[in-house]
PAMARMI-346473 format. One record per residue: x, y, z of N, C-alpha, C in turn; residue number from 0. Coordinates in nm, 3 decimals. Atoms other than C-alpha are relative to their C-alpha. Example, Ala and Ser with C-alpha at 12.3 -4.5 7.8 and 13.67 -1.06 7.14 Angstrom:
BEGIN
DOTI; 0.089; -0.119; 0.000; 1.230; -0.450; 0.780; 0.090; 0.120; 0.000; 0
DOTI; -0.082; -0.119; -0.006; 1.367; -0.106; 0.714; -0.077; 0.109; 0.073; 1
REM end
This chain:
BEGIN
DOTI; -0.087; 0.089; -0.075; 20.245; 8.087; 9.885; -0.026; 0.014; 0.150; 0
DOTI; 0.016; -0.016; -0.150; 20.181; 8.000; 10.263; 0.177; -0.036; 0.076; 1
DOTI; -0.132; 0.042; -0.010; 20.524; 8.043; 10.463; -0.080; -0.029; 0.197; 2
DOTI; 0.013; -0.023; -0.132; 20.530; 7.993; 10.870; 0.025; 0.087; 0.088; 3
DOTI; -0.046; -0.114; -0.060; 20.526; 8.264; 11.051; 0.136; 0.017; 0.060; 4
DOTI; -0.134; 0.003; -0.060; 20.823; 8.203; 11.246; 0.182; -0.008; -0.065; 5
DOTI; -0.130; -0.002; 0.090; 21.069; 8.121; 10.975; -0.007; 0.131; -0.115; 6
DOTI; 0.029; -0.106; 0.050; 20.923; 8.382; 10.764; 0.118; 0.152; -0.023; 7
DOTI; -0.050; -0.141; 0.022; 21.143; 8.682; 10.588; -0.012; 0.017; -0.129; 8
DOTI; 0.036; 0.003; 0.134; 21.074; 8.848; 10.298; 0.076; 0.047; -0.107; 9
DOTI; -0.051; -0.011; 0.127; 21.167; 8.828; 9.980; -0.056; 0.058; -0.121; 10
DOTI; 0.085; -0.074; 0.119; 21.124; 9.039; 9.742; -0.033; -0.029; -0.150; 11
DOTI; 0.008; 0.042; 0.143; 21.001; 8.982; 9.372; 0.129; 0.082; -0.074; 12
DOTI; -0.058; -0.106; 0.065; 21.226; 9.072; 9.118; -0.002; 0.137; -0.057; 13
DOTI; 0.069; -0.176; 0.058; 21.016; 9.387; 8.972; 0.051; 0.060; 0.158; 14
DOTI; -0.043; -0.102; -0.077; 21.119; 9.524; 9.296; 0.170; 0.059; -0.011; 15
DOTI; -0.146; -0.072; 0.008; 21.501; 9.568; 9.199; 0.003; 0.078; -0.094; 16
DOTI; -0.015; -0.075; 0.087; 21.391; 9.742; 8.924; -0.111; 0.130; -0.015; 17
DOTI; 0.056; -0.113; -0.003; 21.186; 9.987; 9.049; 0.027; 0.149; 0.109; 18
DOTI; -0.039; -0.111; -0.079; 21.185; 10.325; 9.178; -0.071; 0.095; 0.091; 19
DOTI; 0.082; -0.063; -0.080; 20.940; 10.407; 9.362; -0.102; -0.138; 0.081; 20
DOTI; 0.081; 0.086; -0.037; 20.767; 10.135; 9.602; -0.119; 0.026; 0.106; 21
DOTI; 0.094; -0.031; -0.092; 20.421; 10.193; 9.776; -0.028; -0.136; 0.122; 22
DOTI; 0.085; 0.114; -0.053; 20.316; 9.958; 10.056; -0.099; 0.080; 0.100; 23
DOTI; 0.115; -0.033; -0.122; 19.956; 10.009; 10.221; -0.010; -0.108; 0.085; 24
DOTI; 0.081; 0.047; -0.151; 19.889; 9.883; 10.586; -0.131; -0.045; -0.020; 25
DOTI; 0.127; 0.005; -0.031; 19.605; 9.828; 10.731; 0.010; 0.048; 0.112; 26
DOTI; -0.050; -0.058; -0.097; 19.650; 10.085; 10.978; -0.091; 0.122; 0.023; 27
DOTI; 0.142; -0.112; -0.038; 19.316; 10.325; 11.035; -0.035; -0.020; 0.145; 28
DOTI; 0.046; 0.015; -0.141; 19.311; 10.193; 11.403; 0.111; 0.026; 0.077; 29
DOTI; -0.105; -0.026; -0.068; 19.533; 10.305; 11.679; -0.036; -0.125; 0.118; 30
DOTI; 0.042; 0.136; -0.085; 19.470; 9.931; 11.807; 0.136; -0.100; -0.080; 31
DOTI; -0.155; 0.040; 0.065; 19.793; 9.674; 11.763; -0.072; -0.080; -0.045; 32
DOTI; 0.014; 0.111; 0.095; 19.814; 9.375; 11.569; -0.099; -0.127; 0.129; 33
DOTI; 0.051; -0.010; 0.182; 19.589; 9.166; 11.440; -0.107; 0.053; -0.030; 34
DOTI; 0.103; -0.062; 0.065; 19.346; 9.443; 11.411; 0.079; 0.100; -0.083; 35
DOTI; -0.107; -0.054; 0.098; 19.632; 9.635; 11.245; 0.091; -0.040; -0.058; 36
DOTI; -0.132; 0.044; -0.016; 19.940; 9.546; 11.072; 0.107; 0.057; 0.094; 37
DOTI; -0.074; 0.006; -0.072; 20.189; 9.471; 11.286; 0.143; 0.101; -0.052; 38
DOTI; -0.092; -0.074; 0.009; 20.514; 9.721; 11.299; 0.163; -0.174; -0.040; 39
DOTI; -0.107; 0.105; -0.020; 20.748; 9.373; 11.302; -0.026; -0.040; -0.120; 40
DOTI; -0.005; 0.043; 0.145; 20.564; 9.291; 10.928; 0.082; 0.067; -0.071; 41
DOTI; -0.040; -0.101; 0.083; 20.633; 9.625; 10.806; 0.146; 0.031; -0.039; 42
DOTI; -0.186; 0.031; -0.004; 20.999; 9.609; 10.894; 0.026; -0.116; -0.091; 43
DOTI; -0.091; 0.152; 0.118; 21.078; 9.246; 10.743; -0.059; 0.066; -0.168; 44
DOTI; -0.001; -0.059; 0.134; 20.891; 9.422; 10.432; 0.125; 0.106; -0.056; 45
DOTI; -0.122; -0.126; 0.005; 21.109; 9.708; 10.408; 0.192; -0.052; 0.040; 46
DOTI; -0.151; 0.042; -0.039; 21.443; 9.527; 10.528; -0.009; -0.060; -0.187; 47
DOTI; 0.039; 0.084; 0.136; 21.311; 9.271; 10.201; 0.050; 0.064; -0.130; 48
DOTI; -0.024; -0.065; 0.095; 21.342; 9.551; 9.977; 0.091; 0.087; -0.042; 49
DOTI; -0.169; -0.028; -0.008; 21.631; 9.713; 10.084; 0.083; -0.071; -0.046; 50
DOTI; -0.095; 0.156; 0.005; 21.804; 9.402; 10.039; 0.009; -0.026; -0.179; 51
DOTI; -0.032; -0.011; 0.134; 21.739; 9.443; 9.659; -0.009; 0.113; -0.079; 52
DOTI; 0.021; -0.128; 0.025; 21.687; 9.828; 9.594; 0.022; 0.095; 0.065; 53
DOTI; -0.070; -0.154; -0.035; 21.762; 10.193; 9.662; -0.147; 0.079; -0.030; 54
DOTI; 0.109; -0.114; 0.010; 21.394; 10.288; 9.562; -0.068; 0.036; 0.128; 55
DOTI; 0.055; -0.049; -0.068; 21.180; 10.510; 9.720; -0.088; -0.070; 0.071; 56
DOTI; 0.072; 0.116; -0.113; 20.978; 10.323; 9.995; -0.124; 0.123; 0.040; 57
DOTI; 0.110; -0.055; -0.057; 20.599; 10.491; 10.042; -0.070; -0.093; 0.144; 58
DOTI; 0.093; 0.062; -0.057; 20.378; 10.393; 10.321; -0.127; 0.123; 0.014; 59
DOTI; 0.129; -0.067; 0.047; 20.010; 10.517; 10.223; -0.119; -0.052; 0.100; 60
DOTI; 0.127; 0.023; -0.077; 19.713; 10.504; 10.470; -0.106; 0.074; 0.023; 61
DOTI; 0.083; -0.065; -0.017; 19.409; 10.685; 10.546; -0.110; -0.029; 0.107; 62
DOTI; 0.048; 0.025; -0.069; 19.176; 10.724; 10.804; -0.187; 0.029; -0.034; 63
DOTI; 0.110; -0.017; 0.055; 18.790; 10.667; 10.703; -0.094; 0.138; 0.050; 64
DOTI; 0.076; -0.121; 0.003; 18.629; 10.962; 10.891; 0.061; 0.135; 0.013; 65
DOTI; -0.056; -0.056; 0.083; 18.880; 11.132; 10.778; 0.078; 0.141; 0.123; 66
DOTI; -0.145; -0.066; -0.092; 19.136; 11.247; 11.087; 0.143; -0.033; -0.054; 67
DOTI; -0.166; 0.085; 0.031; 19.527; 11.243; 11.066; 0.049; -0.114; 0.044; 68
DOTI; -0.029; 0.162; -0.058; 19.657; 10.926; 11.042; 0.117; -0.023; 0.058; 69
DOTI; -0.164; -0.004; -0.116; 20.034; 11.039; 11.199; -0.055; -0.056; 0.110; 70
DOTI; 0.018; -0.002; -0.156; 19.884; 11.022; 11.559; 0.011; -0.214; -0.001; 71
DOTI; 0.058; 0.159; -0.007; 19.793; 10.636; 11.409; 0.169; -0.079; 0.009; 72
DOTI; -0.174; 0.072; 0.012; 20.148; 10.537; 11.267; 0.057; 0.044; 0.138; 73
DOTI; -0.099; -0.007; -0.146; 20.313; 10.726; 11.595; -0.062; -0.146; 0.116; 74
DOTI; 0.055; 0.129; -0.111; 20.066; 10.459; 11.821; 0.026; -0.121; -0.002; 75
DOTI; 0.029; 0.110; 0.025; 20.125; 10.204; 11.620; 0.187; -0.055; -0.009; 76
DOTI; -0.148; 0.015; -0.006; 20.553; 10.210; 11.627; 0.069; 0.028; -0.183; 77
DOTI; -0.029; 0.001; 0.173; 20.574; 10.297; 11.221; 0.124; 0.145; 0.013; 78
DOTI; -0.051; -0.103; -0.044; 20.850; 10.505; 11.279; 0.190; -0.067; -0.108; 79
DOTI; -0.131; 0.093; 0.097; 21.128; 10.349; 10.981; 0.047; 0.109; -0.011; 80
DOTI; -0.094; -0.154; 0.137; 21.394; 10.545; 10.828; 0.023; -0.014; -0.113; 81
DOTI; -0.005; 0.011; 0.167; 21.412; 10.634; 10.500; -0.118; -0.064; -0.091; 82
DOTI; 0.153; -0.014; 0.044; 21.054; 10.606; 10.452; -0.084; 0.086; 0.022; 83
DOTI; 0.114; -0.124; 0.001; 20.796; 10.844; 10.367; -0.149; -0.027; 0.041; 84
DOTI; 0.140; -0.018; -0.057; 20.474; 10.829; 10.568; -0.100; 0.079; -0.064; 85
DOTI; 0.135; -0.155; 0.079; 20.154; 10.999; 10.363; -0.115; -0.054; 0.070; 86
DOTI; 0.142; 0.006; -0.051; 19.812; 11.037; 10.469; -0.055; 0.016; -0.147; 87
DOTI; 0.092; -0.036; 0.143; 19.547; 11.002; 10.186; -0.023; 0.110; -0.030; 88
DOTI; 0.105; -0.166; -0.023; 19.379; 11.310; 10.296; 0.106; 0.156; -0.042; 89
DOTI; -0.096; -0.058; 0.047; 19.697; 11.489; 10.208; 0.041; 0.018; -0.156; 90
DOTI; -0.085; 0.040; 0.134; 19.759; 11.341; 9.867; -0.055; 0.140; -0.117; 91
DOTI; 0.093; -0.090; 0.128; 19.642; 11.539; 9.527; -0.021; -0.144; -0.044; 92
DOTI; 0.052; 0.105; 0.033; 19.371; 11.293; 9.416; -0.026; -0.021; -0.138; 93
DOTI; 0.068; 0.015; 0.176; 19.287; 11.206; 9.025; -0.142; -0.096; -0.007; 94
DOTI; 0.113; 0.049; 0.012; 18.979; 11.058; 8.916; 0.055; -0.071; -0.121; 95
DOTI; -0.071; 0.095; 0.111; 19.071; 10.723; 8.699; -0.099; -0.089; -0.027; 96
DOTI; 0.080; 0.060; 0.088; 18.846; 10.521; 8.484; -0.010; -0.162; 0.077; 97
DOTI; 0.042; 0.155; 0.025; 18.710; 10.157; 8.584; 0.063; -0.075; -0.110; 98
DOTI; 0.046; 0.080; 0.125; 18.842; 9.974; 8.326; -0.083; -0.124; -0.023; 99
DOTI; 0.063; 0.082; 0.062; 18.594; 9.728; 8.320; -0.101; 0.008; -0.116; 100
DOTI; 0.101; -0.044; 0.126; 18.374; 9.702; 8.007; -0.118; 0.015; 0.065; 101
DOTI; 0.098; -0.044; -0.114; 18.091; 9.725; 8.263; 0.018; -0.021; 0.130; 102
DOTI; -0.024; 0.014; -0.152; 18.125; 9.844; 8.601; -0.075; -0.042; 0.096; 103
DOTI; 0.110; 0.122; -0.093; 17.970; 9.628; 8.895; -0.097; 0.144; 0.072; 104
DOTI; 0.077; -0.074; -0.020; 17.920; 9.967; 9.065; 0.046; 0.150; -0.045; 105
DOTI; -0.097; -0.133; 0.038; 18.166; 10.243; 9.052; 0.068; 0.027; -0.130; 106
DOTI; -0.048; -0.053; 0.127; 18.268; 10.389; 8.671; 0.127; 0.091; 0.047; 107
DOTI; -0.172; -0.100; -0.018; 18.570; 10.646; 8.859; -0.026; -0.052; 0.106; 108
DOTI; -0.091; -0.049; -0.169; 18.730; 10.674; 9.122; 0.119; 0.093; 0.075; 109
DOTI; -0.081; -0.087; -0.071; 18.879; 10.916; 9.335; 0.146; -0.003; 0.083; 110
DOTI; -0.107; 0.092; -0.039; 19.243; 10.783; 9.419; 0.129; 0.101; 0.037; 111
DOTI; -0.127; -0.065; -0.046; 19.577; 10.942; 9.572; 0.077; -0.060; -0.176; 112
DOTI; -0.062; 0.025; 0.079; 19.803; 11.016; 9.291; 0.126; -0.073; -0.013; 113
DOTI; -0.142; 0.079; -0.020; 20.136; 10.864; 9.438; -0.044; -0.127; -0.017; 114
DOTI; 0.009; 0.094; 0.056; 19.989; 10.531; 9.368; 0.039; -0.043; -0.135; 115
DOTI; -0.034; 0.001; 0.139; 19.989; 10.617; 8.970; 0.152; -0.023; -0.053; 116
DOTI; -0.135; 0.007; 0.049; 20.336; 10.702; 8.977; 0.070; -0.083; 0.110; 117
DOTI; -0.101; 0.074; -0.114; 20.485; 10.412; 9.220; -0.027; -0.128; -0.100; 118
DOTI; 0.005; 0.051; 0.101; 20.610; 10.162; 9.041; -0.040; -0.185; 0.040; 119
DOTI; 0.025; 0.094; 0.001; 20.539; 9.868; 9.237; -0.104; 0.025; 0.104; 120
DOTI; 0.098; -0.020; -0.134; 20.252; 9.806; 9.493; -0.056; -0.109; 0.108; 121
DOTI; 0.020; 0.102; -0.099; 20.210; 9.617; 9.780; -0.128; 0.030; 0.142; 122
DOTI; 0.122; -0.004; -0.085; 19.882; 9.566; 9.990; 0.030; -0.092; 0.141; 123
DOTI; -0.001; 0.060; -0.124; 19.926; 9.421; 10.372; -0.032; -0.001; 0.080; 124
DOTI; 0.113; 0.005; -0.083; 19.671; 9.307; 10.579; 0.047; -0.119; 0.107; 125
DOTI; 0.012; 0.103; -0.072; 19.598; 9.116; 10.882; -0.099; -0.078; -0.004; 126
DOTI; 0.131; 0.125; 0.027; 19.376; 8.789; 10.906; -0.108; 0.056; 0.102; 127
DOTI; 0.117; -0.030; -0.067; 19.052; 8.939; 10.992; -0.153; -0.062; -0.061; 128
DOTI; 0.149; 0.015; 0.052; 18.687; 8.792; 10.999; -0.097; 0.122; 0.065; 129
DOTI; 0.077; -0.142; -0.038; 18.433; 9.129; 11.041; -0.129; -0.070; -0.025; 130
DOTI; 0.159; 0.021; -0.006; 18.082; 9.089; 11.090; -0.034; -0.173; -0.108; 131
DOTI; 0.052; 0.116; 0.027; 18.097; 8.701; 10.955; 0.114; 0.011; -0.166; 132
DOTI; -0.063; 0.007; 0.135; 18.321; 8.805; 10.604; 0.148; 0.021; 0.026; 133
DOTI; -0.140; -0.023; 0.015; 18.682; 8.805; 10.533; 0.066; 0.126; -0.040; 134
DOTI; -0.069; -0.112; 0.068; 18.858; 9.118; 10.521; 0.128; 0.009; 0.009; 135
DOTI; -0.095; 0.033; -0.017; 19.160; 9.077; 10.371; 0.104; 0.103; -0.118; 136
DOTI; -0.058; -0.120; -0.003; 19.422; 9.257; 10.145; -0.054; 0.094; -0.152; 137
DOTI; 0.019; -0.051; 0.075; 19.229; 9.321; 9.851; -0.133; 0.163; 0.078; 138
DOTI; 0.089; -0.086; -0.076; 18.939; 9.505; 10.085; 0.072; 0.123; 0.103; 139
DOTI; -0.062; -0.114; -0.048; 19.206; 9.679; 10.262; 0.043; 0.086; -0.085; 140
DOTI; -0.026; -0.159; 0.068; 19.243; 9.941; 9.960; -0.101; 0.078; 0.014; 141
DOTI; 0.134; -0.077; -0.007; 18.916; 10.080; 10.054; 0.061; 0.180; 0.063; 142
DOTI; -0.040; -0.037; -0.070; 19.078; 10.276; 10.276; 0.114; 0.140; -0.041; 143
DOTI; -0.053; -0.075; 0.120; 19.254; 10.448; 9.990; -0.061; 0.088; -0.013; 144
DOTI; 0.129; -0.092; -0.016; 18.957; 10.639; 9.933; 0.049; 0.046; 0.050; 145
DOTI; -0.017; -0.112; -0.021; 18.989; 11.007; 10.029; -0.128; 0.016; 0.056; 146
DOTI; 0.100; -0.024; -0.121; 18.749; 11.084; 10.306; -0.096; 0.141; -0.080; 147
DOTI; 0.075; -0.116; 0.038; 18.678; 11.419; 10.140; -0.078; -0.014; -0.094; 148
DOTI; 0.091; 0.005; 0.113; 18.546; 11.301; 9.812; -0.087; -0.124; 0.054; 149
DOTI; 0.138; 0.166; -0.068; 18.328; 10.953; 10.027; -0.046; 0.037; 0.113; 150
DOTI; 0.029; -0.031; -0.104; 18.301; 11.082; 10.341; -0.085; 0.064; 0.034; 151
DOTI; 0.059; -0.135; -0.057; 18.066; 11.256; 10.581; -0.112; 0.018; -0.078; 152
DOTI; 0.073; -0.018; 0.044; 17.753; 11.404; 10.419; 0.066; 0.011; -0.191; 153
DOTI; -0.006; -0.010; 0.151; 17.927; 11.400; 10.045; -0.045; -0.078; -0.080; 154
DOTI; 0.056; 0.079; 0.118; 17.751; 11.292; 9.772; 0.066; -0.095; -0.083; 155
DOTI; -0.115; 0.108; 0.065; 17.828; 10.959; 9.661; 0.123; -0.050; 0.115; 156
DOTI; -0.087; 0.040; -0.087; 17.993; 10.907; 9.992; 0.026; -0.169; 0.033; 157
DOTI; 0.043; 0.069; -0.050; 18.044; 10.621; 10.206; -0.107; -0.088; -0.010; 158
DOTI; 0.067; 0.078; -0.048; 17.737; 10.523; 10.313; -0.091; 0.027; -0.169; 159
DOTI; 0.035; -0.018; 0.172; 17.638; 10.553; 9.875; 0.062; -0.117; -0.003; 160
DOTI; -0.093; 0.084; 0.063; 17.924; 10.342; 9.843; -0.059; -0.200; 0.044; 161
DOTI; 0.057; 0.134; -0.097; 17.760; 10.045; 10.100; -0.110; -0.006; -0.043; 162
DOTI; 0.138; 0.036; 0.045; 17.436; 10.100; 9.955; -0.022; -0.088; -0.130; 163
DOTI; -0.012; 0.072; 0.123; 17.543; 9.990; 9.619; 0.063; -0.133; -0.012; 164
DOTI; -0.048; 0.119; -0.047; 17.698; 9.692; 9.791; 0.186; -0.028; -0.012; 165
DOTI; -0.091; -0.050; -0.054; 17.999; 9.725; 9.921; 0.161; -0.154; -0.072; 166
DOTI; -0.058; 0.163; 0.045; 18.109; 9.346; 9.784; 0.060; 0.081; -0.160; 167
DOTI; -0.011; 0.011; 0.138; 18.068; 9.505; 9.402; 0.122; 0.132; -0.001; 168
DOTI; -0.179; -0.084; -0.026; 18.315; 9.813; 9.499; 0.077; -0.059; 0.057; 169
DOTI; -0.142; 0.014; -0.011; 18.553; 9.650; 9.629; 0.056; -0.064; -0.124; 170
DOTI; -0.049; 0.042; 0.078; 18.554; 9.462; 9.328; 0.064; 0.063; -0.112; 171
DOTI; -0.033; -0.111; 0.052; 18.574; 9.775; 9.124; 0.118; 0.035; 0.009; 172
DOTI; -0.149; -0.077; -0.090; 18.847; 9.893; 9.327; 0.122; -0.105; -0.046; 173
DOTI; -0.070; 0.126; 0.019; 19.050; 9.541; 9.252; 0.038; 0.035; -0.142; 174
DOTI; -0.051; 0.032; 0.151; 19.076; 9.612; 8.842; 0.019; 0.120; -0.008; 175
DOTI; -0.061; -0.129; 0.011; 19.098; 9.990; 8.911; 0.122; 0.031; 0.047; 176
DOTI; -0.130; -0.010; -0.059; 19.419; 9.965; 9.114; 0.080; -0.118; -0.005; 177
DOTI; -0.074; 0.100; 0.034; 19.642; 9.729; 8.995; 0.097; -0.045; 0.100; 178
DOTI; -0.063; 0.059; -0.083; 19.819; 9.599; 9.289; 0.093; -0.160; -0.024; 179
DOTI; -0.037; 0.101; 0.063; 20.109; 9.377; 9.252; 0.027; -0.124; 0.089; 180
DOTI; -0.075; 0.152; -0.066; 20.177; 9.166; 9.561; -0.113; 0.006; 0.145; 181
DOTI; 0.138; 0.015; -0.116; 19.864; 9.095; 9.852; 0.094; -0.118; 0.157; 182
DOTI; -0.049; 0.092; -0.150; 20.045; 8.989; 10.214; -0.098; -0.017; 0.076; 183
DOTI; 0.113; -0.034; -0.103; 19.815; 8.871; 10.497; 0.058; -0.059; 0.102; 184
DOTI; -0.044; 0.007; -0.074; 19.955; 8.851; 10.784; -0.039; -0.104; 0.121; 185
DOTI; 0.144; 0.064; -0.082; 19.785; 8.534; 10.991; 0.091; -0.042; 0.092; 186
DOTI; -0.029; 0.060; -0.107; 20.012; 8.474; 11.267; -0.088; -0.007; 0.119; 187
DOTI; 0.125; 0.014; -0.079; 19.691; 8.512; 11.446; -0.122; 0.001; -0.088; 188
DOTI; 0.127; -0.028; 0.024; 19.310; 8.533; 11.350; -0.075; 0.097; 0.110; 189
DOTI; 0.103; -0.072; -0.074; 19.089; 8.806; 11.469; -0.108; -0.015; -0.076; 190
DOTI; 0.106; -0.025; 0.071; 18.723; 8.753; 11.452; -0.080; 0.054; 0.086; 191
DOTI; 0.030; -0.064; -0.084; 18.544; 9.032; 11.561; -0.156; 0.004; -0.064; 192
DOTI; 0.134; -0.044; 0.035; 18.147; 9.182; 11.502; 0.004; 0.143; 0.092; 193
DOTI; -0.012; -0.138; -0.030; 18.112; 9.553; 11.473; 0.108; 0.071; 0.068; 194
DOTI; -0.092; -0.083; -0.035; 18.365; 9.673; 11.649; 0.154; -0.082; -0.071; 195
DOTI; -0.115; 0.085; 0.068; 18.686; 9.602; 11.410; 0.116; -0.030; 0.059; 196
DOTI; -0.106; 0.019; -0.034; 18.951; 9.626; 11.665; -0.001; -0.109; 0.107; 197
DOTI; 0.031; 0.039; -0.090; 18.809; 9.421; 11.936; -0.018; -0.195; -0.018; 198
DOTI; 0.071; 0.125; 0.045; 18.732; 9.013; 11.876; 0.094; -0.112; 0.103; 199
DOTI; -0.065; 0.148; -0.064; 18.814; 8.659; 11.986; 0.114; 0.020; -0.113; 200
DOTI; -0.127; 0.032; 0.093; 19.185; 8.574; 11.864; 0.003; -0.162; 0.011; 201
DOTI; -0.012; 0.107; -0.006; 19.324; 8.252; 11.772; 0.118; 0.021; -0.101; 202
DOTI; -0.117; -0.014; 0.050; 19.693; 8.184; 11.649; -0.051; -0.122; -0.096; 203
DOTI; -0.023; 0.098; 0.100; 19.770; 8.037; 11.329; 0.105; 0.001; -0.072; 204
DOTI; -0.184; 0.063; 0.026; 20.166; 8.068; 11.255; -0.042; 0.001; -0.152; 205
DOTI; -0.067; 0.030; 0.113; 20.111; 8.117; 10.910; 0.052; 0.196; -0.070; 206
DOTI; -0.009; -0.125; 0.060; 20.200; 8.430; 10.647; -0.055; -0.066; -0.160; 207
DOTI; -0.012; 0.007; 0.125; 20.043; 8.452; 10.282; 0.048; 0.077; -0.088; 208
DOTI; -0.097; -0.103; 0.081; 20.216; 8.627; 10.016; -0.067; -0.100; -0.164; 209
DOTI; 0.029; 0.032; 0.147; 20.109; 8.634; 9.626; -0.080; 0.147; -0.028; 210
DOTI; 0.057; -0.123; 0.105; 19.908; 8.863; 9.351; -0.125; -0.019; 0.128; 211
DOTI; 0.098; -0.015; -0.090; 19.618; 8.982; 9.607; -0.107; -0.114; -0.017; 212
DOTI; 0.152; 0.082; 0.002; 19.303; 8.804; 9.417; 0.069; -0.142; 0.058; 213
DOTI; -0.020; 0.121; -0.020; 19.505; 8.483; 9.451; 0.041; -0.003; 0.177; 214
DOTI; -0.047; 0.046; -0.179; 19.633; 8.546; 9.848; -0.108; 0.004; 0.012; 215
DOTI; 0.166; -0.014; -0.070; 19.264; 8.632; 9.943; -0.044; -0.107; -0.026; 216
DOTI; 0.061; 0.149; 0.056; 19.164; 8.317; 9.740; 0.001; -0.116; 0.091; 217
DOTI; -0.009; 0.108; -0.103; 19.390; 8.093; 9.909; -0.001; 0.001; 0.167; 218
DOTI; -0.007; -0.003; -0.143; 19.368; 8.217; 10.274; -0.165; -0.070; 0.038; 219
DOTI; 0.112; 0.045; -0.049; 19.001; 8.182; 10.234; -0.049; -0.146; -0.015; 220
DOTI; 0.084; 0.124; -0.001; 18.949; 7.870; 10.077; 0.115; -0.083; 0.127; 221
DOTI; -0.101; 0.095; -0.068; 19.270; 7.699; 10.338; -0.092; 0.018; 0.133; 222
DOTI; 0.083; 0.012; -0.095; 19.052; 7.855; 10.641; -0.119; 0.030; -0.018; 223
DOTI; 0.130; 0.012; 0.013; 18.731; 7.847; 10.492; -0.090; 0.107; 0.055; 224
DOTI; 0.134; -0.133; -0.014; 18.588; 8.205; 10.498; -0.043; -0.001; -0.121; 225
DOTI; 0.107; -0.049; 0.061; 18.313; 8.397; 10.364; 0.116; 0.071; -0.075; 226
DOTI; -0.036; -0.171; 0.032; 18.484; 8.658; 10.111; -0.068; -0.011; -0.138; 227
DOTI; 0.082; -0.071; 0.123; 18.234; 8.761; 9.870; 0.029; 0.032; -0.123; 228
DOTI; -0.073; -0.075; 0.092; 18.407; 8.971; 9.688; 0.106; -0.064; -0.140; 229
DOTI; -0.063; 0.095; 0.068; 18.631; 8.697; 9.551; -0.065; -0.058; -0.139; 230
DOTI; 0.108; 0.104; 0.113; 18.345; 8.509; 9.325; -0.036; 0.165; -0.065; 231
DOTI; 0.013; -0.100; 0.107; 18.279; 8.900; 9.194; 0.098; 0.017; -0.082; 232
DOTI; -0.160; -0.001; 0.046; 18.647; 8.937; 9.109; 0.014; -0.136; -0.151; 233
DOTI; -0.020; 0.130; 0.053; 18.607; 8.591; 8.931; -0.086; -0.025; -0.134; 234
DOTI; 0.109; -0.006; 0.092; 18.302; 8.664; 8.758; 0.049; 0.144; -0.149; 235
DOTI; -0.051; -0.144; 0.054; 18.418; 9.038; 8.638; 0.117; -0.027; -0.094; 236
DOTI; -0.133; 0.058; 0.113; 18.741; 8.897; 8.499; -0.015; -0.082; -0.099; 237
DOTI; 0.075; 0.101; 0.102; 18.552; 8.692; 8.253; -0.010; 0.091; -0.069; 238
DOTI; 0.000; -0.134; 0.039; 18.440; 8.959; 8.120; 0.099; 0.111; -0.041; 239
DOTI; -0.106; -0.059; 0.031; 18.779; 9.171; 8.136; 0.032; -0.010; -0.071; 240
DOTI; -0.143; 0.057; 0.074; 18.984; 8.942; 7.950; -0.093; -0.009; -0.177; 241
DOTI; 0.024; -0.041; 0.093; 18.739; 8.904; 7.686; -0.036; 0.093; -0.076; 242
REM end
């Protein structure tokens, strides 16, 4: 669903009054404001949203890719709610959980924070970013999930493993391995930057998307006509899934 930014507040699905534990990931690895981060003014109308129909536990989960604390990030960035629990990935106890696809594009496990497993609903929230010419939006912001210690740095199977094997077919991986239930993208602006992710030309666009991730990523891209790759793997892979 596309709302207007300005009238915009959120509403929560019903599975959220009936759960007890709610995760929402950012996009918050930069101590740079919105829209190379989510904005502190989303995160709130999220969290007011869910208040408004629950008493559960409220996570906010982030991580920082080369693998510093990400407090210093939330303190820069105004994430400072009450009655929410701030984690760092790099903190979590991680499990290693199965692909379920009947064949994986690249990745067979994955190395994942366990408070995801046990949270009962999950919410991904990104800002409208174009990076080096592609859309990164809220399904690509679970990358970020990843635990620095088991991808990072000289570890085997790291990072720069993970980009070699094409970085399009993990994220897609990542999409049927983490079941995510609700994909926000935040487009009251557009940032489109190259190489440097916090930095780019802006351009306002007053809107907000909200839905199941594959489908917000879908429609942000086909309404402003990006690149996102990853999408047509997602599309292809689920063919496959279901049968």
């Amino acid at each position: 669903m596309i709302f207007e930014a300005s009238e915009f507040i959120f509403k929560a699905p019903p599975a959220v009054s009936r759960a007890r534990r709610v995760l929402v990931k950012p996009s918050a690895c930069y101590q740079a404001p919105y829209p190379a981060t989510t904005s502190r003014d989303m995160l709130s109308d999220i969290i007011d949203g869910i208040r408004r129909v629950s008493d559960a536990d409220i996570i906010l989960l982030e991580g920082v890719p080369g693998g510093d604390p990400v407090y210093p990030t939330y303190q820069a960035l105004g994430y400072n709610f009450p009655r929410v629990l701030m984690l760092d990935v790099k903190d979590c106890i991680w499990v290693e959980v199965d692909n379920p696809l009947p064949k994986a594009l690249a990745v067979p496990t994955f190395w994942i924070p366990n408070v995801i497993l046990s949270s009962d609903y999950l919410i991904s929230v990104a800002p409208l970013k174009i990076v080096n010419g592609k859309g990164s939006l809220t399904i690509q912001n679970l990358l970020t999930l990843l635990p620095n210690t088991k991808y990072g740095g000289e570890t085997p199977g790291g990072w720069d493993a993970l980009y070699e094997l094409g970085i399009d077919r993990v994220i897609t991986d990542l999409y049927f391995t983490l079941p995510f239930d609700l994909g926000i993208v935040e487009a009251r602006q557009k940032l489109t930057c190259w190489g440097d992710s916090t930095k780019g030309d802006v351009e306002d666009c007053g809107k907000i998307f909200v839905g199941e991730p594959y489908q917000v990523d879908r429609e942000v891209s086909e309404v402003l006509g990006l690149r996102t790759d990853y999408l047509d793997l997602i599309k292809i892979a689920e063919v496959g899934f279901e049968t």
